[in-house]
C-alpha positions, 0 to 999 in steps of 0.5 A, spaced: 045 626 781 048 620 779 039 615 778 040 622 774 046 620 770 044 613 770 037 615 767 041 619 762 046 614 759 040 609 758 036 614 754 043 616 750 044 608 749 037 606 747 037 612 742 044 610 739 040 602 738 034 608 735 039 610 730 043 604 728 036 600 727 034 604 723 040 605 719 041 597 719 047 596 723 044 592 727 039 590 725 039 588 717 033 589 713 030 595 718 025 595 722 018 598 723 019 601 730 026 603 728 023 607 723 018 611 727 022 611 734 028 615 730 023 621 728 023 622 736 031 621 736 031 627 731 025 632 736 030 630 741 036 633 738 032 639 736 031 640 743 037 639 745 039 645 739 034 650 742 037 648 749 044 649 747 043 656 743 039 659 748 044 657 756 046 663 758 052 658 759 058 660 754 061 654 755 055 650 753 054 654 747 060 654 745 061 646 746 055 643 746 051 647 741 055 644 735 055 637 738 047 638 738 046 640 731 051 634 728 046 630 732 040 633 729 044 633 722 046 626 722 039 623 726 036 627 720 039 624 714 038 617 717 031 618 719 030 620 712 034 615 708 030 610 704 030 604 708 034 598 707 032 592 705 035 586 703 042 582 706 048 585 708 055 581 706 
Protein backbone atom coordinates (compact mmCIF):
# COMPACT_ATOMS: atom_id res chain seq x y z
CA UNK A 1 0.00 0.00 0.00
CA UNK A 2 2.42 2.41 0.74
CA UNK A 3 4.62 2.03 -3.54
CA UNK A 4 0.69 2.55 -4.04
CA UNK A 5 1.01 5.86 -2.14
CA UNK A 6 4.15 6.89 -3.22
CA UNK A 7 3.27 6.13 -7.14
CA UNK A 8 0.18 7.86 -6.55
CA UNK A 9 1.67 11.07 -5.04
CA UNK A 10 4.22 11.34 -7.74
CA UNK A 11 1.45 11.20 -10.46
CA UNK A 12 -0.31 14.20 -8.60
CA UNK A 13 3.07 16.26 -8.35
CA UNK A 14 3.89 15.67 -12.13
CA UNK A 15 0.48 16.50 -12.97
CA UNK A 16 0.53 19.58 -10.60
CA UNK A 17 4.16 20.65 -12.57
CA UNK A 18 1.51 19.85 -16.08
CA UNK A 19 -0.68 22.54 -15.04
CA UNK A 20 1.48 25.25 -13.64
CA UNK A 21 3.72 24.50 -17.14
CA UNK A 22 0.96 25.26 -18.89
CA UNK A 23 -0.29 27.89 -16.87
CA UNK A 24 3.09 29.79 -16.99
CA UNK A 25 3.80 29.69 -13.34
CA UNK A 26 6.87 27.96 -13.95
CA UNK A 27 8.00 28.02 -16.62
CA UNK A 28 7.52 31.83 -18.40
CA UNK A 29 6.45 31.53 -21.76
CA UNK A 30 4.76 28.15 -22.06
CA UNK A 31 5.76 25.09 -23.06
CA UNK A 32 4.76 22.81 -26.09
CA UNK A 33 4.74 19.34 -24.04
CA UNK A 34 3.03 21.34 -21.38
CA UNK A 35 0.35 22.16 -23.60
CA UNK A 36 -0.05 18.60 -24.82
CA UNK A 37 0.31 16.82 -21.43
CA UNK A 38 -2.18 19.20 -19.98
CA UNK A 39 -5.04 17.75 -22.31
CA UNK A 40 -4.12 14.05 -20.22
CA UNK A 41 -4.55 16.04 -16.86
CA UNK A 42 -7.96 16.84 -17.89
CA UNK A 43 -9.06 13.10 -19.10
CA UNK A 44 -7.76 12.08 -15.93
CA UNK A 45 -9.99 14.34 -13.87
CA UNK A 46 -12.63 13.38 -16.07
CA UNK A 47 -12.24 9.77 -14.89
CA UNK A 48 -11.69 10.67 -11.79
CA UNK A 49 -15.41 12.64 -12.14
CA UNK A 50 -17.19 9.50 -13.38
CA UNK A 51 -15.31 7.12 -10.67
CA UNK A 52 -16.31 9.57 -7.71
CA UNK A 53 -20.06 9.77 -8.90
CA UNK A 54 -20.57 6.03 -9.70
CA UNK A 55 -18.51 4.69 -5.87
CA UNK A 56 -21.33 3.07 -4.16
CA UNK A 57 -19.21 4.93 -1.47
CA UNK A 58 -21.43 7.82 0.06
CA UNK A 59 -18.64 9.26 1.80
CA UNK A 60 -16.45 9.45 -1.43
CA UNK A 61 -19.41 10.79 -3.39
CA UNK A 62 -20.04 13.20 -1.42
CA UNK A 63 -16.35 14.22 -0.88
CA UNK A 64 -14.29 13.64 -3.59
CA UNK A 65 -17.10 14.22 -6.30
CA UNK A 66 -16.94 17.67 -5.83
CA UNK A 67 -13.21 17.92 -5.68
CA UNK A 68 -12.93 15.89 -9.00
CA UNK A 69 -15.12 18.26 -10.81
CA UNK A 70 -13.13 21.65 -9.80
CA UNK A 71 -9.99 19.67 -10.79
CA UNK A 72 -11.67 18.90 -14.22
CA UNK A 73 -13.10 22.67 -14.33
CA UNK A 74 -9.96 24.23 -13.28
CA UNK A 75 -7.52 22.03 -15.51
CA UNK A 76 -10.22 22.73 -18.39
CA UNK A 77 -9.81 26.33 -18.26
CA UNK A 78 -6.10 26.15 -18.39
CA UNK A 79 -5.76 23.67 -20.91
CA UNK A 80 -7.67 26.08 -23.24
CA UNK A 81 -6.21 29.23 -22.31
CA UNK A 82 -4.44 30.97 -25.01
CA UNK A 83 -0.99 30.22 -24.34
CA UNK A 84 1.21 32.63 -22.50
CA UNK A 85 4.08 34.34 -24.61
CA UNK A 86 6.36 37.10 -23.58
CA UNK A 87 8.00 37.90 -19.67
CA UNK A 88 6.58 37.55 -16.68
CA UNK A 89 7.88 40.85 -14.36
Amino acid sequence: MRLTALAQALLIAAMVWVVLARAGVILTGGSRRARRLVWGVVGFSAVSLLLNLVTPSAGERALWAPVAAALLVTSTVVASAAPKTGHRG
